[in-house]
C-alpha positions in Angstrom: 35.6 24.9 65.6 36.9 24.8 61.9 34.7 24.5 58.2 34.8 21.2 56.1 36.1 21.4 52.8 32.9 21.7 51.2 32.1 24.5 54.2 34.6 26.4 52.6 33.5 26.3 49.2 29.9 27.5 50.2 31.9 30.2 52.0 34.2 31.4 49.1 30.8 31.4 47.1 29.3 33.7 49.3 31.6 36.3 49.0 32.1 36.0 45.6 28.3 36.5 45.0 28.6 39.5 47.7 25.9 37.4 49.9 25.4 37.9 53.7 28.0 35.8 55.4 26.0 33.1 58.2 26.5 33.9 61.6 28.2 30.1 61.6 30.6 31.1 59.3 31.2 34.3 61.0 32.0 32.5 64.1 34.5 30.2 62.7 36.0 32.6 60.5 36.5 36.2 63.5 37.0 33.4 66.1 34.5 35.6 68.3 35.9 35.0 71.7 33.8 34.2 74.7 33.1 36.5 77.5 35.7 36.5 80.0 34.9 35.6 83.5 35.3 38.3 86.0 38.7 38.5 88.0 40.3 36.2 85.2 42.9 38.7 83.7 44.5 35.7 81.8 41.4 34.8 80.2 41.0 38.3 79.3 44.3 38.6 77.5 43.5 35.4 76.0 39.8 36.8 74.4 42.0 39.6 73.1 44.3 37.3 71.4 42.0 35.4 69.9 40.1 38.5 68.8 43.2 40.1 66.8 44.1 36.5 65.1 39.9 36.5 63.5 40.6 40.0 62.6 44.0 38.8 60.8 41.9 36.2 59.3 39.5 38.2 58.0 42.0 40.6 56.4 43.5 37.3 54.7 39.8 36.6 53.6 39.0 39.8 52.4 42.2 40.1 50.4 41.5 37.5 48.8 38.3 37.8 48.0 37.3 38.2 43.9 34.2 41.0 44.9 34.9 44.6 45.8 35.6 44.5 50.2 34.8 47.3 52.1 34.7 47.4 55.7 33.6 50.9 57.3 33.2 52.1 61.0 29.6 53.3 63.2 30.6 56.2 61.8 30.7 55.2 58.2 34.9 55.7 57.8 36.6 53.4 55.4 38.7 51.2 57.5 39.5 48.6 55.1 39.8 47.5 51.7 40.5 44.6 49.2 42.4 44.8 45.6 39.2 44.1 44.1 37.6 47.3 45.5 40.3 49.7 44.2 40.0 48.4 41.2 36.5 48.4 41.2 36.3 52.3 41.9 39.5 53.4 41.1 41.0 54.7 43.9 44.7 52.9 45.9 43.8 51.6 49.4 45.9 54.6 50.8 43.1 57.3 48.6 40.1 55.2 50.7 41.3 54.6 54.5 40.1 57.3 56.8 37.4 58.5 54.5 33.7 58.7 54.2 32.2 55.9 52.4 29.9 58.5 50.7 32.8 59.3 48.7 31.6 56.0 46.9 27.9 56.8 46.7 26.8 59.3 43.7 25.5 62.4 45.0 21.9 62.0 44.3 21.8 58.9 47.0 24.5 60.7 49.7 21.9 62.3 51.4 19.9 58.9 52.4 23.1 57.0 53.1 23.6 57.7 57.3 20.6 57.1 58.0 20.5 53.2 56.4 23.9 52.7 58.3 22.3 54.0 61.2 19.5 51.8 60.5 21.7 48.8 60.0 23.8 48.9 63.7 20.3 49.3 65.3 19.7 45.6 64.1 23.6 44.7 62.9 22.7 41.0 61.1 23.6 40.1 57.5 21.4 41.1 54.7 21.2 42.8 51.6 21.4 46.4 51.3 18.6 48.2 49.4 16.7 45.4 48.9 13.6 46.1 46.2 15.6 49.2 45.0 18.9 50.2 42.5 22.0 50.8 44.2 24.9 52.4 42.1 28.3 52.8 43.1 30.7 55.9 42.1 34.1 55.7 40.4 37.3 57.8 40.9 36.4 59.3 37.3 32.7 60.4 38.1 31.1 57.1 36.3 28.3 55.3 38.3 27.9 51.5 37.8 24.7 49.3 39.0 26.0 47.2 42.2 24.8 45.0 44.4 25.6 44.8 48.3 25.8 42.4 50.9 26.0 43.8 54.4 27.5 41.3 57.1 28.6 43.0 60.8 31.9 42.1 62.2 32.9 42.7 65.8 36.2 44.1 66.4 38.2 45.1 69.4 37.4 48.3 68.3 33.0 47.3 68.4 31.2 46.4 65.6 31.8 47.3 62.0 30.1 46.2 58.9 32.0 44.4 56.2 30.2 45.2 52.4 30.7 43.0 49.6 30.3 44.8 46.8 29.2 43.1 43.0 29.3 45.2 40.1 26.5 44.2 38.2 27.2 46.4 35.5 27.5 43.5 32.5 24.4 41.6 34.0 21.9 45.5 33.8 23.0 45.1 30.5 21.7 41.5 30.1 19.0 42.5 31.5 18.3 45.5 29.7 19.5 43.7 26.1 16.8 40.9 27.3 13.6 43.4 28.4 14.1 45.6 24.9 14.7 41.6 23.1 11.5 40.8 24.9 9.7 44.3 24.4 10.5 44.2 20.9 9.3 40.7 20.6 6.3 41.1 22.4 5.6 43.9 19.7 6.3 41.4 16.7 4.5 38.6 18.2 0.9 41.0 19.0 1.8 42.8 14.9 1.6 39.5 13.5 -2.0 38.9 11.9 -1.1 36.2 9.9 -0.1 33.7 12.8 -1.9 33.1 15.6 0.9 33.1 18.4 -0.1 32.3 22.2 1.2 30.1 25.2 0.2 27.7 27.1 0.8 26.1 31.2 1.7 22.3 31.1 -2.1 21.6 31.2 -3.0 23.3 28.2 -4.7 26.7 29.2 -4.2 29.8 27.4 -1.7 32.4 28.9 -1.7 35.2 26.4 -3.2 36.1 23.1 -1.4 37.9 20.1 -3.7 40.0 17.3 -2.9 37.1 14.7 -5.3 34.4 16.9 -7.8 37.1 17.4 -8.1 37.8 13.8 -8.1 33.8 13.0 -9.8 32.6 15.6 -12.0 35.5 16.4 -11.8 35.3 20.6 -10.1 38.2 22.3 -7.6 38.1 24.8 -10.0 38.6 27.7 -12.0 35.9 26.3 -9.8 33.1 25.6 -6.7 33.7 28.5 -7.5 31.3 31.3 -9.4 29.1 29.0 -8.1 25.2 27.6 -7.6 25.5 24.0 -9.2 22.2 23.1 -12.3 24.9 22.3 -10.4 25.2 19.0 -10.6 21.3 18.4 -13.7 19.9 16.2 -16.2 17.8 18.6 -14.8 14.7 16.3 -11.2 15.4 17.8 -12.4 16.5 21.3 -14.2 13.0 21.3 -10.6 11.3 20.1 -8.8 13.2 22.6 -6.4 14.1 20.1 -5.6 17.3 22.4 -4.3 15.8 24.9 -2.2 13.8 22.4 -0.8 16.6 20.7 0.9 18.3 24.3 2.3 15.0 25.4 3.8 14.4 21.8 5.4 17.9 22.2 6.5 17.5 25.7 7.8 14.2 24.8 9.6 15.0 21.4 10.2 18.6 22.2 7.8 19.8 18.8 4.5 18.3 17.6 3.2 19.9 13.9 -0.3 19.2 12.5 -2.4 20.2 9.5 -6.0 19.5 10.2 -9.4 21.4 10.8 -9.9 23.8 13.5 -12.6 25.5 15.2 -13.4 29.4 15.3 -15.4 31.2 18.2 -18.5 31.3 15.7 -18.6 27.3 15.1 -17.2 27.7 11.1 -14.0 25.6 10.6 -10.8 26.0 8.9 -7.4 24.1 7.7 -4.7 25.1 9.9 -1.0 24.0 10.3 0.0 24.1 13.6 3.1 23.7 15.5 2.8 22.9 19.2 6.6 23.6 20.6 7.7 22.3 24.6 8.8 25.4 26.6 11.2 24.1 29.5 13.7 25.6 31.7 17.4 24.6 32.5 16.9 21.7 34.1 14.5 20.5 31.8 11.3 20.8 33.4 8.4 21.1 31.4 6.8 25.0 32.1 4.5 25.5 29.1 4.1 25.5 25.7 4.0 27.8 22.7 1.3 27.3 20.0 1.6 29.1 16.3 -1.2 28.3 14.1 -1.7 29.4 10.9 -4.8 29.3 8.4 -4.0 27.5 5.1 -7.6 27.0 4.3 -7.0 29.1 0.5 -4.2 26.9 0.2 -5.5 23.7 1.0 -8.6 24.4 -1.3 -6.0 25.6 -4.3 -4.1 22.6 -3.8 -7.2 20.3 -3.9 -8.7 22.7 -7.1 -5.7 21.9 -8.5 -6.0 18.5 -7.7 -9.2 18.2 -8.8 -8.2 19.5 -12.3 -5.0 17.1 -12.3 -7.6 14.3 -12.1 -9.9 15.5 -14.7 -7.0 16.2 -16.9 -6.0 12.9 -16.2 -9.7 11.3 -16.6 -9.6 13.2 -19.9 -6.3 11.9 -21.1 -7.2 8.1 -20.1 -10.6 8.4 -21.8 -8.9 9.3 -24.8 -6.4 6.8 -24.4 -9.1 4.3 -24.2 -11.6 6.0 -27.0 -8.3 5.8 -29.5 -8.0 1.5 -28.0 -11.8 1.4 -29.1 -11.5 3.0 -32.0 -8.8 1.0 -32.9 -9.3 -3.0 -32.0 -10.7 -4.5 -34.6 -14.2 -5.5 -33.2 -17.4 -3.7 -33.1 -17.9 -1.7 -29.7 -20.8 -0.2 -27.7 -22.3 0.5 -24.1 -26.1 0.1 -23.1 -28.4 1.7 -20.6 -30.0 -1.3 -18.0 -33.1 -0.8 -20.4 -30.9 -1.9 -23.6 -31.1 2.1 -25.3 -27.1 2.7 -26.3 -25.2 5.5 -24.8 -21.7 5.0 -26.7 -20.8 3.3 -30.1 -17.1 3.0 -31.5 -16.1 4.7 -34.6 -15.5 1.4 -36.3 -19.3 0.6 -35.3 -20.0 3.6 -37.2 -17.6 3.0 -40.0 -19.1 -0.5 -40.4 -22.7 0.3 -40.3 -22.7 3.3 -42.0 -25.1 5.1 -39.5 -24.5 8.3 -37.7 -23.8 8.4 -33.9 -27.4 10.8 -33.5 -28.7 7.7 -35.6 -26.9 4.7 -33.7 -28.1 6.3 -30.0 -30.9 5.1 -28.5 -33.0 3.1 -29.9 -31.2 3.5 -33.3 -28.7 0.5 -33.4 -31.5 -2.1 -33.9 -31.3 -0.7 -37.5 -28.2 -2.5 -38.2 -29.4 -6.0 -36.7 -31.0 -8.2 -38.7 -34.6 -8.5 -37.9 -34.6 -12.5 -36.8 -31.8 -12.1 -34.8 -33.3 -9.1 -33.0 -36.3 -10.7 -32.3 -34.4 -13.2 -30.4 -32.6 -10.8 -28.7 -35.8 -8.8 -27.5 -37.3 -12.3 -26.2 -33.7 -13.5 -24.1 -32.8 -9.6 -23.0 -35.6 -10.0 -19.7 -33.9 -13.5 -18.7 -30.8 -11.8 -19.5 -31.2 -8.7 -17.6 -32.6 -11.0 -14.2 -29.3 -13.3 -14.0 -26.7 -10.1 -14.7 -23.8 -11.8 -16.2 -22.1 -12.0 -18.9 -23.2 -13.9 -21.9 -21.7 -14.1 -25.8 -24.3 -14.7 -28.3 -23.9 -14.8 -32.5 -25.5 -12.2 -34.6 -25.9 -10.7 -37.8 -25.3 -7.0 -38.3 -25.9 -5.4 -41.7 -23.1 -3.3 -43.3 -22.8 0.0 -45.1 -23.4 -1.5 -48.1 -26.5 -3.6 -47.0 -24.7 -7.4 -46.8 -25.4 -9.2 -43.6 -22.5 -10.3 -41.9 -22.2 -12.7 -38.9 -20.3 -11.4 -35.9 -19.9 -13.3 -32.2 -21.0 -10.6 -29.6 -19.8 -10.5 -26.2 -21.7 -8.1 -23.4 -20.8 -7.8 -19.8 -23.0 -6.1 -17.1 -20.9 -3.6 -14.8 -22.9 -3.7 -11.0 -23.1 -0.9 -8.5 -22.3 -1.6 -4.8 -25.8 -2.9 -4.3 -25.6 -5.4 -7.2 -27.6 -3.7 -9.8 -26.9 -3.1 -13.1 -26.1 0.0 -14.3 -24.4 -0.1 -17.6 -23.6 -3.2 -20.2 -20.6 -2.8 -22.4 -20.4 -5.1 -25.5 -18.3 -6.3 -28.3 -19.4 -7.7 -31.7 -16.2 -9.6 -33.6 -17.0 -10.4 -37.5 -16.8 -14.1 -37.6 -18.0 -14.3 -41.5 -15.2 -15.5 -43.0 -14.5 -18.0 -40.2 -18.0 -19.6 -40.0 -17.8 -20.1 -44.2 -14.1 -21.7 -43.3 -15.7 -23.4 -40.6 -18.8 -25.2 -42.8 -15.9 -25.8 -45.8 -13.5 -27.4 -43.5 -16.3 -29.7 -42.1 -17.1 -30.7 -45.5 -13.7 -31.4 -46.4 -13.7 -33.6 -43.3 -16.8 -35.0 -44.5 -15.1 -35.6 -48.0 -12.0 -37.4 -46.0 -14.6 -39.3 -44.0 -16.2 -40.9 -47.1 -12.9 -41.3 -48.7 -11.3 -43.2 -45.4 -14.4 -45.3 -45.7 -13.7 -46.2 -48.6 -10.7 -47.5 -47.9 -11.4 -49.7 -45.2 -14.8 -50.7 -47.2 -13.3 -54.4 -47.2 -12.6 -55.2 -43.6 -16.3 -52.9 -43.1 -17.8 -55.9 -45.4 -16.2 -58.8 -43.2 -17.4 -56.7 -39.9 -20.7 -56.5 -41.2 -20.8 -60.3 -42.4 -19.3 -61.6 -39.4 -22.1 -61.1 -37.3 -24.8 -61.4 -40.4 -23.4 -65.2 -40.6 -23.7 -66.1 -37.5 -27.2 -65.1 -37.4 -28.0 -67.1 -40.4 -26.4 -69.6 -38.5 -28.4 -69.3 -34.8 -31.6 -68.7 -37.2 -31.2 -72.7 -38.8 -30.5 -73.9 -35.3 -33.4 -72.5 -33.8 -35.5 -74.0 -37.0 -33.5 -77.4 -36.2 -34.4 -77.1 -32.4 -37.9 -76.2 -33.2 -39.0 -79.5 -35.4 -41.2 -82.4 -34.4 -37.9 -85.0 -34.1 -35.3 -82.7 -32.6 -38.1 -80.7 -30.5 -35.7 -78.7 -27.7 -37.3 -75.3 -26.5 -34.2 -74.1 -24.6 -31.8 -74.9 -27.2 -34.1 -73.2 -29.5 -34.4 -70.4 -27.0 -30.6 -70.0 -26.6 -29.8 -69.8 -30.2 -32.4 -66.9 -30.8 -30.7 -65.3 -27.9 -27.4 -65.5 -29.9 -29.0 -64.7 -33.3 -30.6 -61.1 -31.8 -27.0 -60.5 -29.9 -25.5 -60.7 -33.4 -28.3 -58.9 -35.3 -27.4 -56.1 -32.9 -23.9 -55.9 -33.5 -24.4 -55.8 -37.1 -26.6 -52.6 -36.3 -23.7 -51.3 -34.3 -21.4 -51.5 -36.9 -24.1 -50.1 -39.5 -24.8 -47.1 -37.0 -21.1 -46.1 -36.6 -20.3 -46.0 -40.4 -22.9 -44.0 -41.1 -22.6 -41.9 -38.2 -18.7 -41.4 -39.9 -20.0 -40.9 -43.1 -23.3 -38.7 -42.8 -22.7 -34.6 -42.4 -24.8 -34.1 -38.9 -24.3 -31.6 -36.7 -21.7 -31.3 -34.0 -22.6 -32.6 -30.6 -20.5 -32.4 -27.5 -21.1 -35.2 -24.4 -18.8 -37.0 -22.6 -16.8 -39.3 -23.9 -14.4 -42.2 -23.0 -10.9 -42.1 -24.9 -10.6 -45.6 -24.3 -13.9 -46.6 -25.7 -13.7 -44.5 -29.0 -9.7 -46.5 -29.6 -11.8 -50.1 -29.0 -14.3 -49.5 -31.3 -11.8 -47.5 -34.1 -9.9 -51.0 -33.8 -12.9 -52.8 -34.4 -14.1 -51.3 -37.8 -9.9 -51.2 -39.1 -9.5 -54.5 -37.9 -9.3 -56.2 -41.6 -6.9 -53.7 -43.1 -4.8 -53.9 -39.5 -4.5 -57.8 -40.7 -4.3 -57.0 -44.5 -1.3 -54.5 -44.3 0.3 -57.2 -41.2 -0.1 -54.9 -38.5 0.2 -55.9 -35.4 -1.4 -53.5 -32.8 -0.6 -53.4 -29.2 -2.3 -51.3 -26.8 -1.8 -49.9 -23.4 -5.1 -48.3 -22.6 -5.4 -46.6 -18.5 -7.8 -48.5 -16.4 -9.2 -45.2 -14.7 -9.7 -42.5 -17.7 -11.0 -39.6 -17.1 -13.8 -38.9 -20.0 -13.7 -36.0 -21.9 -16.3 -33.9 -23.1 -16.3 -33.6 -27.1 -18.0 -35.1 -30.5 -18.0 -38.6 -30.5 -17.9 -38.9 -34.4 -14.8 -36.4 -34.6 -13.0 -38.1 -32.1 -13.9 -41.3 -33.6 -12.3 -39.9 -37.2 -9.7 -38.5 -35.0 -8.3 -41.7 -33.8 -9.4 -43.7 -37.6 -7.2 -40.5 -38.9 -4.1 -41.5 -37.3 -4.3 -45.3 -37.1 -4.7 -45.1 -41.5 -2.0 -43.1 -41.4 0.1 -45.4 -39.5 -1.1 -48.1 -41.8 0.5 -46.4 -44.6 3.5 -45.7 -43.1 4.1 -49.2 -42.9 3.4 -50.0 -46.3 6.8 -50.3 -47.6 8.8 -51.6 -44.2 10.3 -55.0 -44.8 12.6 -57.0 -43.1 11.1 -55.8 -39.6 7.7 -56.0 -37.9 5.2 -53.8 -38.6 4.1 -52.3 -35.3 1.2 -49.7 -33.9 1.0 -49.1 -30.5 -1.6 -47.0 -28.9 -1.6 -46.0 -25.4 -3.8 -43.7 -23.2 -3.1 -42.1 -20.1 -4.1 -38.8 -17.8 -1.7 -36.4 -17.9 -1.7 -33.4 -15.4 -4.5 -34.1 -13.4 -7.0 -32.5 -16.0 -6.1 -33.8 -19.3 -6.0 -36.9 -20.9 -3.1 -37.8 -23.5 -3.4 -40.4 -26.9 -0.4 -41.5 -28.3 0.3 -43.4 -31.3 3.1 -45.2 -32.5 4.2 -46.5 -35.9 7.2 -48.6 -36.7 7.2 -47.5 -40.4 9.7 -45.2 -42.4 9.7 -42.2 -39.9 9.2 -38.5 -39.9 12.0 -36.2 -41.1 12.5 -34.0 -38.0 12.1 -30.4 -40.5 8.8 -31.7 -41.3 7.3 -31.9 -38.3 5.4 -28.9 -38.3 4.7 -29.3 -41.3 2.8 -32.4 -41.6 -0.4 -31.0 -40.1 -1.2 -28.1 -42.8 -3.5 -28.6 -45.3 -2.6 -30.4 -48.6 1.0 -31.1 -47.1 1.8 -34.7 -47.4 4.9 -36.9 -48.2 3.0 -39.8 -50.2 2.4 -40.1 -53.5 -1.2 -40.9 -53.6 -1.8 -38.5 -50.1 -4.7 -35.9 -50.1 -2.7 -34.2 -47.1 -6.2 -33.6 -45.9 -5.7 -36.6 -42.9 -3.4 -34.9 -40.6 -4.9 -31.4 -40.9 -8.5 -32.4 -40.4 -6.5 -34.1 -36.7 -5.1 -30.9 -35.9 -8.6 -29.3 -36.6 -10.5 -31.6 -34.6 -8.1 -31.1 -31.9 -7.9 -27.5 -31.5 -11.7 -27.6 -32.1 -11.6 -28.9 -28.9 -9.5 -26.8 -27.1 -6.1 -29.7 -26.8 -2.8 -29.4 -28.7 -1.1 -32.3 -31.2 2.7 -33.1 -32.4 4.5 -35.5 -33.8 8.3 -36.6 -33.8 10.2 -39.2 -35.0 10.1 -42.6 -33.1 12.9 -44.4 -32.0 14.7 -46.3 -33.8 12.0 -46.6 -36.4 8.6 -44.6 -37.4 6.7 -41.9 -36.1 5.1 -40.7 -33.1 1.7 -38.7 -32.6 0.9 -37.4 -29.8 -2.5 -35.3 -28.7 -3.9 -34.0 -25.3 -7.6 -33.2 -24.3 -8.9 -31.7 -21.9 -10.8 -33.6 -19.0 -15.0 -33.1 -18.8 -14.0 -31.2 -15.8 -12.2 -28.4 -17.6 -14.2 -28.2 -20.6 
């Protein structure tokens, strides 16, 4: 019988470790002989044989051995050693042999040693010697060391000995001494910390031990709390989350799981703790336990959220006065209302303007600067006002320091709580004096320019007017003719009253547009069609389109989108532009005189007039400025034309330009906005 490789290996680690040797191995290695059968001398010599070659073997292995060897007799002589023993003790192999093994043993433990050996070869099978207790061997120089021993018996052909491996554990006592003072000393600066609370935790999350720090924070003690789960520490909102449960497999799984949350003491209160949740495992990475360190950061949770706090109202502060000194410094009137209309907040330059106090303008007190119509009508809208909560703009007078009544445009917006109620209006006023007294002068100018226009085209109004005057004249005698006893013809008669009326009411037409032009009424916005307002503009120049030898061509969109807008603006608009093409022609010769007009949508949502002159052009530096007031290039121009097109086209929110045509005249251009839009 012989050991495998990896036989062998086991083996060698055996001895090194100074464990008992298997009976197996034993076997193999001694080559224990079988008994001999009786009468069988050459078996017996054989046995013998085979007994000395395991004892030769065994020598080999002991010699080799790394551990201290020592083989004694029954009678507890030293009958063989290794190298690693005299080194170990400090006696030579010649210093050993022959003597008691008690010459190994310090004193104090002599007196017990015959009576284990005696014990052993009573029941001779490998084991440990001492087990449970400290065994110490004894050096040539008096010094004891820790050991450890592994008795195995061997049988020789001189009986049974017993074959001691002997470790000197001298560098592991220390280990172990280093690591129970390490862990002593620990155990002592885990259970003084008060600060932290320090425990551990099995796999499943139940308390193992308790340090002083925990029973301060969390108020359990030891006995309490060991063999509990500490979820108790959780809030019922986390329980309920299981965020527990989370927190362990996070730390088992990432090795480290740190929190800041609310925790739970033994009398219900709660506080802000970090914690940090660590994965204890051992060397082959299995998961044994966890250790938990929690500390309270509740006074510095609530100093960094005072502080906060502060930040915020520093900051509310700071953009308050950021948007007092934007108040106080547009140039419009500003002020916040209750829901009931009493003011809680009026700008400086509301103060500055009105000359009242804020104690005076709070409240109630603004109404004083309001003029007393206007406030009436503001008392009787506010209800209607207040029900549909949205914005609105409205004009009013406010009276200034100096008593003058001025006309401003206010603007106030409601600000709505979650529900949809209001709870605060904030308004502007903006002073538009000066704009409503350039407003009612430019209209008269434009008034002034109407009349003037008119007067210009009063011929070709004449030959409108008389055109249609005529031919009633005319349908009147036929009707008489028709209606006599010789030429008596009731449907002829009929049929040329039909004509005279049609022509009666075209003559009223005409009548009514002129003196819609010319009168000073009041702006009023409907829809209107582009195309329409061109046709009848056309109509009423037509005389001095044939007197100046115009010819007018047109390109008008079938589908126009109308616009919304005052007709009689739009009319002077259009009459505006084609005079001023007229006279721009005035001098051409040699070519023909040409005005196109053409309409079309542009964008989707505006609609775009252009018209076109062949005359002597626009110089390119002018351009911009051919619509200000008084600016004109013609010697007998009011420069009041062009500007009162720019104004009516602004007035309704478009845009106009010009630029030089190609190769002759001028081009002018202007967009409105579609009904839609507007």
């Amino acid at each position: 019988m012989s050991l495998t490789d990896r036989e062998k290996e086991q083996l060698k680690a055996m001895i090194d470790a100074g464990e008992p040797m298997p009976a197996r191995y034993r076997a193999v290695l001694f080559a224990e002989p079988h008994e001999a059968e009786p009468n069988s001398p050459g078996k017996t010599g054989e046995a013998t044989d085979a007994l000395r070659e395991s004892e030769r073997r065994l020598q080999l292995v002991v010699g080799a051995a790394p551990n201290a060897m020592v083989m004694i007799s029954r009678t507890g002589e030293i009958v063989m050693v290794n190298a690693q023993a005299e080194r170990v003790f400090g006696y030579s192999r010649a210093e050993l042999m022959g003597q008691p093994l008690e010459m190994l043993v310090p004193e104090r433990f002599r007196g017990h040693h015959p009576g284990l050996r005696a014990t052993f070869f009573v029941d001779p099978r490998p084991r440990p010697m001492g087990a449970g207790r400290d065994l110490y061997g004894l050096k040539k120089d008096g010094s004891e060391f820790p050991v450890e021993i592994g008795l195995n018996p061997i049988e020789t052909d001189e009986g049974t000995m017993v074959l001691s491996a002997i470790v000197d554990i001298t560098e592991r006592k220390a280990a172990e001494l280093a690591l129970r003072e390490s862990e002593q000393r620990y155990s002592v600066l885990v259970d003084g910390v008060t600060d932290y609370a320090i425990f551990m935790l099995d796999p499943n999350g139940i308390v193992t031990n308790w340090n002083r720090g925990a029973e301060r924070i969390k108020g359990y003690r030891a006995e309490e709390i060991v063999g509990q789960h500490f979820s108790c520490f959780y809030t019922e909102e986390d329980r309920a989350a299981n965020v527990p449960q989370h927190a362990l497999e996070i730390a088992a799984r990432d090795g480290r799981h740190e929190a800041e949350s609310l925790r739970v003491r033994k009398d219900g209160s709660r506080f802000w703790a970090n914690v940090v949740i660590d994965a204890i495992k051992d060397d082959d990475g299995q998961l044994i336990g966890f250790a938990k360190i929690t500390r309270d950061i509740t006074e510095r949770v609530e100093a960094e959220r005072a502080r906060e706090e502060a930040r915020i109202a520093q900051s509310q502060s700071q953009q308050m006065e950021a948007i007092r000194l934007v108040i106080d410094t547009i140039p419009a009137l500003v002020w916040s209302a209750l829901p009931d209309g009493s003011v809680d907040f009026v700008s400086r330059r509301w103060l500055e303007f009105t000359g009242l106090s804020t104690e005076q303008a709070l409240g109630w007190g603004y109404t004083a600067a309001i003029h007393p119509d206007d406030w009436e009508r503001w008392l009787a809208q506010r209800p209607g006002r207040a029900s549909a909560g949205v914005a609105f703009e409205e004009e009013i007078r406010f009276r200034r320091a100096d008593g003058e009544y001025r006309q401003f445009l206010t603007r106030l917006t409601p600000l709505h709580d979650d529900s949809g109620n209001i709870v605060k209006w904030y308004g502007t006023a903006t002073d538009i004096e000066d704009r409503k007294r350039a407003e009612a002068l430019q209209a008269e100018l434009a008034r002034v320019a109407r009349l003037m226009t008119m007067g210009e085209v009063t011929a070709s109004i004449a030959h409108e007017i008389i055109q249609p005057l005529s031919a009633t004249v005319t349908n009147g005698n036929t009707c008489l003719h028709w209606l006599e006893d010789k030429t008596m013809d009731l449907a002829k008669a009929r049929s040329a009253v039909t004509r005279a009326v049609r022509d009666a009411e075209r003559a009223t037409d005409i009548i009514r547009r002129i003196r819609a032009l010319m009168t000073n009424s009041e702006t009023e916005k409907v829809e209107v069609d582009m195309n329409g307002i061109v046709t009848e503009v056309l109509a009423l120049t037509h005389n001095e389109l044939l007197k100046g030898q115009v010819s007018v061509n047109t390109a008008l969109a079938a589908t126009l989108p109308p616009v919304f807008g005052d007709r009689v603006q739009l009319q002077q608009l259009i009459l505006n532009l084609i005079m001023n093409g007229i006279e721009a022609m005035a001098s051409v010769a040699g070519r023909p005189k040409e005005l196109t007009i053409e309409t079309r949508a542009e964008a989707a949502d505006h609609v775009l007039v252009l018209v076109r002159d062949s005359g002597v052009g626009l110089n390119p530096e002018q351009a911009d400025q051919i619509f200000d007031a008084f600016f004109t290039t013609k010697p007998e121009g009011t420069g009041m034309g062009l500007a009162i097109c720019r104004s009516i086209v602004e007035a309704h929110d478009g845009r106009i330009w010009a630029s030089a045509g190609s190769p002759h005249g001028a081009v002018f251009q202007f967009t409105l906005p579609t009904d839609a839009v507007s």
